[in-house]
ChimeraX commands (.cxc) that place a marker at each C-alpha (Angstrom):
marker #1 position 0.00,0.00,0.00 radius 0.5
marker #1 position 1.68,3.18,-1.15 radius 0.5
marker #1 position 1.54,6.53,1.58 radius 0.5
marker #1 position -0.43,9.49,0.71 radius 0.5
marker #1 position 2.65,11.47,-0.64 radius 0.5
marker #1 position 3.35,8.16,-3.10 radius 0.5
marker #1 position -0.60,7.81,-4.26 radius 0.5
marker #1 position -0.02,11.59,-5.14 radius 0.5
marker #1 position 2.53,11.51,-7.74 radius 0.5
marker #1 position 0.56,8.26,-9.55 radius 0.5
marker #1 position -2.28,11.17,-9.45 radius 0.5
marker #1 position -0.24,13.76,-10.81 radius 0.5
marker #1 position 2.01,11.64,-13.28 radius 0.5
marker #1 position -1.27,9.92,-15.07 radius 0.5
marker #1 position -4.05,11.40,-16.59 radius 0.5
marker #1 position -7.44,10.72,-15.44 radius 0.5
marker #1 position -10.45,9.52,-18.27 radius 0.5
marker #1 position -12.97,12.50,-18.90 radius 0.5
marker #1 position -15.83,12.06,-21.13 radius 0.5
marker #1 position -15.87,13.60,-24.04 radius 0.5
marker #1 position -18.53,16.75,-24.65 radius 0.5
marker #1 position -18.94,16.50,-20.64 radius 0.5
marker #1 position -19.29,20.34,-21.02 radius 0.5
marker #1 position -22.50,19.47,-22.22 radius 0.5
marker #1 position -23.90,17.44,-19.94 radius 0.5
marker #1 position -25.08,17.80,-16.49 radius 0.5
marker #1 position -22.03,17.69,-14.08 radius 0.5
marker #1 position -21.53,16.31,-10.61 radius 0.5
marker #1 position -18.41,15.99,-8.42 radius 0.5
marker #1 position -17.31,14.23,-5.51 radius 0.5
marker #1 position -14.68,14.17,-2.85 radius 0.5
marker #1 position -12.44,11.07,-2.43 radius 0.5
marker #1 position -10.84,11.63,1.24 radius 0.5
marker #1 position -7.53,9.95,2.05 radius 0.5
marker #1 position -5.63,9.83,4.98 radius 0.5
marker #1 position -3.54,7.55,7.21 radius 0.5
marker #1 position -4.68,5.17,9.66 radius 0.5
marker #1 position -4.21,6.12,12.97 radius 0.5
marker #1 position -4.40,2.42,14.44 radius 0.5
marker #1 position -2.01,1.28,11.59 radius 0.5
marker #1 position 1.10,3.33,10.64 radius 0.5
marker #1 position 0.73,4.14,7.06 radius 0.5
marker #1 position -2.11,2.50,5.60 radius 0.5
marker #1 position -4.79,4.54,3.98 radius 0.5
marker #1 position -8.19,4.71,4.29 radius 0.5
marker #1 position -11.29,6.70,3.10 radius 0.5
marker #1 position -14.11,8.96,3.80 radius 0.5
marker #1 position -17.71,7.62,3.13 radius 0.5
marker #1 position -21.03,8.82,4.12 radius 0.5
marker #1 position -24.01,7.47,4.49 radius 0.5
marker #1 position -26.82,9.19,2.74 radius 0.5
marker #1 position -30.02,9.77,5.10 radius 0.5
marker #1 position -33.01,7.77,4.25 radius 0.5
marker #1 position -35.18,10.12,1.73 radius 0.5
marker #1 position -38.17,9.61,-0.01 radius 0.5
marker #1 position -37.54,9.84,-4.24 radius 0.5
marker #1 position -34.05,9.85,-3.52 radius 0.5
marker #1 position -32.59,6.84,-5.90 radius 0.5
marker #1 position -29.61,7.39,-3.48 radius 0.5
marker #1 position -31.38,7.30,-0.30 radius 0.5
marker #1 position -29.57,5.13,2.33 radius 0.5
marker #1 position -26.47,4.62,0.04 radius 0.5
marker #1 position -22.74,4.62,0.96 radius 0.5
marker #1 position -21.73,7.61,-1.35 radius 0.5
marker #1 position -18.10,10.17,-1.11 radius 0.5
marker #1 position -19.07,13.38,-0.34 radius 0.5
marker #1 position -20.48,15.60,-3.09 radius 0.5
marker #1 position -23.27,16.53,-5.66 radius 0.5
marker #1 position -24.40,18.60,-8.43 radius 0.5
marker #1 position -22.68,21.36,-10.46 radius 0.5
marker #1 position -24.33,24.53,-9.03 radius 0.5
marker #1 position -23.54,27.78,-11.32 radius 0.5
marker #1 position -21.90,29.78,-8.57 radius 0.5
marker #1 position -19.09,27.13,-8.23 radius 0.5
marker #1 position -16.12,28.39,-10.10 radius 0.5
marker #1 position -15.42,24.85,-11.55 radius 0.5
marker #1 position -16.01,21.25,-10.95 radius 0.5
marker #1 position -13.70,20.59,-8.20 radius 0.5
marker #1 position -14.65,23.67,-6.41 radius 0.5
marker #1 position -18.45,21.46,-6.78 radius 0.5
marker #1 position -16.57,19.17,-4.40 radius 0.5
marker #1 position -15.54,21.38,-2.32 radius 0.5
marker #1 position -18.25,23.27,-1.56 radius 0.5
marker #1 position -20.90,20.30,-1.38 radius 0.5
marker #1 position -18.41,18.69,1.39 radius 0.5
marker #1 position -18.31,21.94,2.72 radius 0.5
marker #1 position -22.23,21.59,3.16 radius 0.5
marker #1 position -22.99,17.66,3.66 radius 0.5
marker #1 position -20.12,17.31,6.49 radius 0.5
marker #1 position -18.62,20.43,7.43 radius 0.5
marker #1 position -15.17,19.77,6.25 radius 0.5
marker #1 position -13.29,22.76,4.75 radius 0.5
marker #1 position -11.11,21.08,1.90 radius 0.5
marker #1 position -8.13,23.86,1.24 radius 0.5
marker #1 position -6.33,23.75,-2.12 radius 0.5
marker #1 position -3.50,22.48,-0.99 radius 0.5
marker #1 position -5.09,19.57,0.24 radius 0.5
marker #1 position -5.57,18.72,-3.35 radius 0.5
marker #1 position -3.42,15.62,-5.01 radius 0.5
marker #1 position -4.99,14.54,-8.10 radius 0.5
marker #1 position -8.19,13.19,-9.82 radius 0.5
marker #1 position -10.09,10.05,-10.78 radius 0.5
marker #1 position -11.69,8.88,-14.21 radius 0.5
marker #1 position -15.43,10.45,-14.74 radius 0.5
marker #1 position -18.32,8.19,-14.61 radius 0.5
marker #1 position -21.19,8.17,-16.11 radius 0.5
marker #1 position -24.86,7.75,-14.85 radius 0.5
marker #1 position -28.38,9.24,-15.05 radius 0.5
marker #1 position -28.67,13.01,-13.52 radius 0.5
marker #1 position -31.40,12.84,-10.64 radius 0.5
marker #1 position -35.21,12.00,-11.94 radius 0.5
marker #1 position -34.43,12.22,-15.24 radius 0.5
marker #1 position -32.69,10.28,-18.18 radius 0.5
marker #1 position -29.98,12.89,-19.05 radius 0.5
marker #1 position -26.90,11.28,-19.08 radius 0.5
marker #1 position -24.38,12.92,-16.06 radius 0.5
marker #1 position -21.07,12.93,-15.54 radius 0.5
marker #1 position -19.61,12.66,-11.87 radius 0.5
marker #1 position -15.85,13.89,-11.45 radius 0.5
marker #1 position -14.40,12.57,-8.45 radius 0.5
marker #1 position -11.50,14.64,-7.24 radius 0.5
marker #1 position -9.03,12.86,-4.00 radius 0.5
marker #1 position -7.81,15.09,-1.20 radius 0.5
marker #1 position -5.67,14.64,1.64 radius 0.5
marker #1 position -6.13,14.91,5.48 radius 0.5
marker #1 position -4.65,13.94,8.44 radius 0.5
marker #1 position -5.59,13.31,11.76 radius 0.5
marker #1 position -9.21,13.20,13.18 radius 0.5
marker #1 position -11.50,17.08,11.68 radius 0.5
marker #1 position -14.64,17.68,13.63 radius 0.5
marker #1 position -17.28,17.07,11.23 radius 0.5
marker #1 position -20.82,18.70,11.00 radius 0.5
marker #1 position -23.34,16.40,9.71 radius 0.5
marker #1 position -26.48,18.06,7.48 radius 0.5
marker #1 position -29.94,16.76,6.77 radius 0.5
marker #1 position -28.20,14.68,3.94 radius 0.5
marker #1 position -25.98,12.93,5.53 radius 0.5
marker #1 position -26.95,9.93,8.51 radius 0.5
marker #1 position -22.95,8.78,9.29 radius 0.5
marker #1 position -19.49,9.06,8.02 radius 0.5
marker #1 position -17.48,5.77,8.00 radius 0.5
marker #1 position -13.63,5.52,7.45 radius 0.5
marker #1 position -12.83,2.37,5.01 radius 0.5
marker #1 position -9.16,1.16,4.79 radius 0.5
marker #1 position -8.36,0.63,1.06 radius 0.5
marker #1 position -6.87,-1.96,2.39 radius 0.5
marker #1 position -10.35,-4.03,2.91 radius 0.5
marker #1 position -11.09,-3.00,-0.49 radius 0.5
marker #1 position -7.89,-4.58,-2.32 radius 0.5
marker #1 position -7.95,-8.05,-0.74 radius 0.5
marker #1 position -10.24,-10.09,-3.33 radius 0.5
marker #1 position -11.48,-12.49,-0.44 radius 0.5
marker #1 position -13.58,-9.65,0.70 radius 0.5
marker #1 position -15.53,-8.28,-2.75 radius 0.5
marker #1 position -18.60,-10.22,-2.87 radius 0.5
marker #1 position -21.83,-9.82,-4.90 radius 0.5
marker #1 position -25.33,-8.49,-4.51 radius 0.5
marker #1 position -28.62,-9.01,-6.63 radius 0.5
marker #1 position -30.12,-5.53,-7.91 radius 0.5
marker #1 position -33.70,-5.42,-9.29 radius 0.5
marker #1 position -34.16,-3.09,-12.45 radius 0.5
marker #1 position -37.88,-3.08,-13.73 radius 0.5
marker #1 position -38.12,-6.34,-12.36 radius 0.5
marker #1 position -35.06,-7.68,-13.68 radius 0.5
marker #1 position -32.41,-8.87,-11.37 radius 0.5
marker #1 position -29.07,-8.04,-12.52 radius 0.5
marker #1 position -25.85,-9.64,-10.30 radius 0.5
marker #1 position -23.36,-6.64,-9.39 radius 0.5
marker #1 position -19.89,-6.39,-7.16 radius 0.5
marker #1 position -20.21,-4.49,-3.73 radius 0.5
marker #1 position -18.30,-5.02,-0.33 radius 0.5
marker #1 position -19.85,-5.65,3.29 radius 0.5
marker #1 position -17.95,-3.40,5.60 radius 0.5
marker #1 position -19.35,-3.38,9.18 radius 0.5
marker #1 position -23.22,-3.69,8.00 radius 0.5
marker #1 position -22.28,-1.23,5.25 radius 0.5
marker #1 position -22.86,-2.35,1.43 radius 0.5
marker #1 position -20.47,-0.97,-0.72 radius 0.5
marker #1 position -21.56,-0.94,-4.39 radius 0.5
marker #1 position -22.80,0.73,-7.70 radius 0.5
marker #1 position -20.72,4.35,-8.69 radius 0.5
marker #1 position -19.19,4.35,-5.68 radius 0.5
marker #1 position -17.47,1.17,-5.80 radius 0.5
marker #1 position -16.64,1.76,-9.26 radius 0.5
marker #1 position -14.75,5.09,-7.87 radius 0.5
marker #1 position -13.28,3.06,-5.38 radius 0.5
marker #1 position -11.61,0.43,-7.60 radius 0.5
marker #1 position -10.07,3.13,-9.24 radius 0.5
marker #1 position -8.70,4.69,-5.94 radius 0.5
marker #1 position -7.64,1.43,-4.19 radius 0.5
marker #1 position -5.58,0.04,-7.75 radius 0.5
marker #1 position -3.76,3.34,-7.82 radius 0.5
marker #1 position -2.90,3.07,-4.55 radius 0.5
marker #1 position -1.92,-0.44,-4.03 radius 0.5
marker #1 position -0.86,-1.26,-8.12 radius 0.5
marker #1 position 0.05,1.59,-10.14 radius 0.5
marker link #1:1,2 radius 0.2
marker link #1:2,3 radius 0.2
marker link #1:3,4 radius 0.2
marker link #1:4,5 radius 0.2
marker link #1:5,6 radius 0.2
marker link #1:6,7 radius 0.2
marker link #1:7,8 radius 0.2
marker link #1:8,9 radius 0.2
marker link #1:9,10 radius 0.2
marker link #1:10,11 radius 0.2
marker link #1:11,12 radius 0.2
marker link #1:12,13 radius 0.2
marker link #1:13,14 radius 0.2
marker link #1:14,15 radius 0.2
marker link #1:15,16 radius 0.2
marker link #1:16,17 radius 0.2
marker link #1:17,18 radius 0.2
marker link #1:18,19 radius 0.2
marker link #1:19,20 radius 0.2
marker link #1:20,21 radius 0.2
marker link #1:21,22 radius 0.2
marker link #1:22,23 radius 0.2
marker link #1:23,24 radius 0.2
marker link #1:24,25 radius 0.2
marker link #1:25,26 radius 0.2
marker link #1:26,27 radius 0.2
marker link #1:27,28 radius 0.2
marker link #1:28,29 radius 0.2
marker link #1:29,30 radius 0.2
marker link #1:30,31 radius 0.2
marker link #1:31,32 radius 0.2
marker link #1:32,33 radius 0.2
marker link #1:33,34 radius 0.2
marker link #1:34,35 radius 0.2
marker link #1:35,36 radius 0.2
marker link #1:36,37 radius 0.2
marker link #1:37,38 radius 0.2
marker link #1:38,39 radius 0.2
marker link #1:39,40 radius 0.2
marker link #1:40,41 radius 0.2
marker link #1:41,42 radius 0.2
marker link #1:42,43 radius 0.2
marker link #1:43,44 radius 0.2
marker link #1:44,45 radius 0.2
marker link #1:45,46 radius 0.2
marker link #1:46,47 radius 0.2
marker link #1:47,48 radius 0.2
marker link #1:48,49 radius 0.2
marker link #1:49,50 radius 0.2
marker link #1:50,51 radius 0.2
marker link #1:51,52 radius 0.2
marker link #1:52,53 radius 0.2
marker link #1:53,54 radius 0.2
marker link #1:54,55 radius 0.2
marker link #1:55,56 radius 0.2
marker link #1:56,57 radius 0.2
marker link #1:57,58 radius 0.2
marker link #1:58,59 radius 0.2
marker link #1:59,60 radius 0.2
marker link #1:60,61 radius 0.2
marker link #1:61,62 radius 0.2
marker link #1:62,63 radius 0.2
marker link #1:63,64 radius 0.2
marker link #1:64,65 radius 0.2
marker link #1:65,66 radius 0.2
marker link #1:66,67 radius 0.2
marker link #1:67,68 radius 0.2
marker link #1:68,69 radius 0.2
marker link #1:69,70 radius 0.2
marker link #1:70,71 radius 0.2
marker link #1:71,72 radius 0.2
marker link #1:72,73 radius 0.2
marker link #1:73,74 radius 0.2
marker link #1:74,75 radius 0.2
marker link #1:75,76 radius 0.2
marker link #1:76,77 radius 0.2
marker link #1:77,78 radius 0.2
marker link #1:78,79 radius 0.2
marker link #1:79,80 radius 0.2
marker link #1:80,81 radius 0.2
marker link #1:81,82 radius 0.2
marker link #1:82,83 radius 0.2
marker link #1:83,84 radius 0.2
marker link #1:84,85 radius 0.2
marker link #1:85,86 radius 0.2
marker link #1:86,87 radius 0.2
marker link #1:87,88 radius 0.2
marker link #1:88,89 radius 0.2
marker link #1:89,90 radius 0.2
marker link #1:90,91 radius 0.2
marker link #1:91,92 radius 0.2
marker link #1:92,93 radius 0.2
marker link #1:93,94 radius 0.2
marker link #1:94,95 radius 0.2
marker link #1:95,96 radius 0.2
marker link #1:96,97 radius 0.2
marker link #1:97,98 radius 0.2
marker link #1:98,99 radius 0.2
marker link #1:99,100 radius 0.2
marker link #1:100,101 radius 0.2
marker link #1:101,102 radius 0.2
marker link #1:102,103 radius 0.2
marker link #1:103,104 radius 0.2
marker link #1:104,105 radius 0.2
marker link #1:105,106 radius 0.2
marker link #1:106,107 radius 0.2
marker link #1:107,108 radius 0.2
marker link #1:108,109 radius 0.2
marker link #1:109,110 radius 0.2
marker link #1:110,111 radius 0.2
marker link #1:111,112 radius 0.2
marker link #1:112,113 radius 0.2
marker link #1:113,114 radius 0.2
marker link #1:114,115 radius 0.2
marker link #1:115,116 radius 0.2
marker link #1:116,117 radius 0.2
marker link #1:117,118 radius 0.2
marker link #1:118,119 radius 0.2
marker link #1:119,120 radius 0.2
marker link #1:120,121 radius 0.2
marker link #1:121,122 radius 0.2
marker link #1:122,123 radius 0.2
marker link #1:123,124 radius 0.2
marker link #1:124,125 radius 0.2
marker link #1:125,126 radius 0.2
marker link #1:126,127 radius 0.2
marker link #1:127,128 radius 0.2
marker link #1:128,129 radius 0.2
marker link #1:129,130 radius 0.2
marker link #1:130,131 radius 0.2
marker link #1:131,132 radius 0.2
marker link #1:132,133 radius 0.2
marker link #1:133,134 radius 0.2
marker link #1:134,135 radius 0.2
marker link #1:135,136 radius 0.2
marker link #1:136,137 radius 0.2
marker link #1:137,138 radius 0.2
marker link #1:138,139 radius 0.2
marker link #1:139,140 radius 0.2
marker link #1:140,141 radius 0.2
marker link #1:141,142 radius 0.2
marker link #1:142,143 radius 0.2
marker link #1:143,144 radius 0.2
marker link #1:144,145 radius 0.2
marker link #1:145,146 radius 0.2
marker link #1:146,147 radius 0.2
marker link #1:147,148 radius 0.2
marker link #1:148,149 radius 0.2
marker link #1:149,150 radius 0.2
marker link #1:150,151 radius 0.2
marker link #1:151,152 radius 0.2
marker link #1:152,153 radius 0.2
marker link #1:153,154 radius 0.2
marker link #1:154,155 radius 0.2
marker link #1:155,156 radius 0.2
marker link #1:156,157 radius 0.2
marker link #1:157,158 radius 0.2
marker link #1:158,159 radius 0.2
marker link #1:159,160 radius 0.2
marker link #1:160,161 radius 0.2
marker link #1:161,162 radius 0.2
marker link #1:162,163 radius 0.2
marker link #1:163,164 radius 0.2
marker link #1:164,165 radius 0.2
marker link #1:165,166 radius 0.2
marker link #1:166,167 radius 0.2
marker link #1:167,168 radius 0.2
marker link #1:168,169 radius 0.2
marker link #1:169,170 radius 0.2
marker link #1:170,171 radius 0.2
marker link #1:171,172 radius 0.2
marker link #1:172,173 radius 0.2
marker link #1:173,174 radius 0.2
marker link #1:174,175 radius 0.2
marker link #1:175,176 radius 0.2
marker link #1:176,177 radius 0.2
marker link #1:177,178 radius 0.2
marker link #1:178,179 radius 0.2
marker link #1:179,180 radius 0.2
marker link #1:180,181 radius 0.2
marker link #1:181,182 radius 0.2
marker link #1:182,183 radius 0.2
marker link #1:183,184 radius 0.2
marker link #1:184,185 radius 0.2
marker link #1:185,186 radius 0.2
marker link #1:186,187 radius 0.2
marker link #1:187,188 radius 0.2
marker link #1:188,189 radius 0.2
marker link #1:189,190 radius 0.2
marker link #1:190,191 radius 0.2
marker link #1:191,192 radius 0.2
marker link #1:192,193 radius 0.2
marker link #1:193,194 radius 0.2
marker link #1:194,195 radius 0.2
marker link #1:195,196 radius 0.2
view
């Protein structure tokens, strides 16, 4: 497992995917939070929330990073990040504490079926912030990547579409399920910082 100043330079020596035309497209972004264990010297792990239970909300109860939708006052993508932690948790992300991005993924935009692209941007931190939990947000967990890159702990989950069941990856972490864009985020994160 590399240390946060090592998973930084694979950020910053590699570029990211973006979607093409994603200027045209409704835009999301998220935080990816790393930091070092503070029960085991070096390791990393990273910040999830737990979405509050919400009625309409194809999200609702998830294990999501921090973040949301583009609002026109942010002065880019990242600072959509930023500003949506900001608001869900309470955590003031400086620019400095900025290392490097993540491919884009694609997915629906929020009760419609315009396609959106989510930009997940990874930040450092150390030690233990006070968070600030809104009406969004029902917990904040902190996952060692480690978890995530042994193989004898991804398992599988059945996901009902229209009626269809359709078999998809996720982990079990502590009565958390793991799964869908976030896990696909995740994968991303944990092979950079363990393979790359």
């Amino acid at each position: 497992m590399r240390s946060i100043s090592q998973l930084e330079i694979v950020l910053r020596r590699r570029r990211a995917k973006t979607r093409l035309l994603r200027r045209f497209m409704v835009r999301s972004s998220v935080a990816a939070i790393v930091r070092e264990c503070e029960n085991d010297s070096g390791a990393l792990e990273v910040l999830l929330i737990k979405r509050a239970e919400r009625k309409g909300d194809r999200w609702s109860g998830h294990m999501a990073l921090p973040g949301g939708r583009e609002d026109k006052a942010d002065k880019s993508v990242r600072g959509t990040a930023v500003r949506e932690t900001s608001e869900e948790i309470g955590l003031d992300l400086p620019e400095q504490n900025y290392i490097g991005r993540l491919s884009d993924v694609m997915t629906l935009a929020h009760g419609t079926k315009k396609p959106m692209v989510v930009s997940p941007y990874v930040f450092r931190l150390a030690g233990q912030p006070k968070l600030t939990l809104n009406h969004e947000v029902a917990e904040v967990v902190w996952l060692p990547l480690s978890f995530l890159a042994d193989p004898a702990n991804r398992d599988s989950m059945r996901w009902d579409k229209n009626g269809v069941g359709i078999k998809l990856p996720c982990y079990h972490y502590q009565g958390y399920k793991i799964w869908g864009l976030t896990l696909r985020m995740l994968d991303e994160l944990t092979h950079l910082a363990v393979h790359q």
